[in-house]
Residue, then its C-alpha position, 0 to 999 in steps of 0.5 A: x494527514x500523514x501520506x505513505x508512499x510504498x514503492x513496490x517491484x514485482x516479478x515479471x509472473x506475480x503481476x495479477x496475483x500482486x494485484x488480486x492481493x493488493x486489491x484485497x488489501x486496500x478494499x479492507x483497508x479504506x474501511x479502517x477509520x483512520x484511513x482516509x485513502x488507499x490508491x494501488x497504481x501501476x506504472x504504464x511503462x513497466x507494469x512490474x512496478x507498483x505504487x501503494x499511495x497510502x492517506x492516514x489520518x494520524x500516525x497512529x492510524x498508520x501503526x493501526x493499520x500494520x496491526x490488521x489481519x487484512x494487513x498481515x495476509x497480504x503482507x505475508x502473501x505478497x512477500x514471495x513476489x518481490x522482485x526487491x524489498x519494498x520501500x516506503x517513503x513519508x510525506x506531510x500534506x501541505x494544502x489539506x493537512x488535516 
């Protein structure tokens, strides 16, 4: 199980089109079968920042993914948004690792 977190910064006027995109995103996305999980949440205290916690079966599920249409349209119609580039940081699941 390979566990991405994609730590996003949105600007102040872009938080609900971020969140009808990313929405969108993730309803297709948990339908992809080397998903095992797709969270979209935002932070309480300052709702311009987001966390994509992103559950791939395989790192190959994870490639999978980047090769979507659902992928590339929210990719493309995110990118304007940004308040700064995305990040996104790789962990391995320790008690549920297959």
């Amino acid at each position: 199980m390979l566990i991405v977190h994609v730590f996003v910064h949105v600007l102040p006027g872009s938080v609900d089109a971020f969140i009808g995109a990313t929405t969108a995103n993730a309803n297709a996305s948990v339908l992809e079968p080397g998903i095992a999980r797709f969270d979209v949440v935002q932070s309480l205290a300052d709702p311009t920042r987001f966390v994509l916690v992103e559950a791939y079966r395989s790192d190959e599920a994870a490639g999978a993914h980047k090769e979507t249409a659902h992928y590339a349209t929210w990719r493309d119609t995110v990118a304007d948004m940004m308040a700064e580039p995305r990040s996104a940081v790789r962990y391995r699941d320790v008690v549920f690792p297959d």
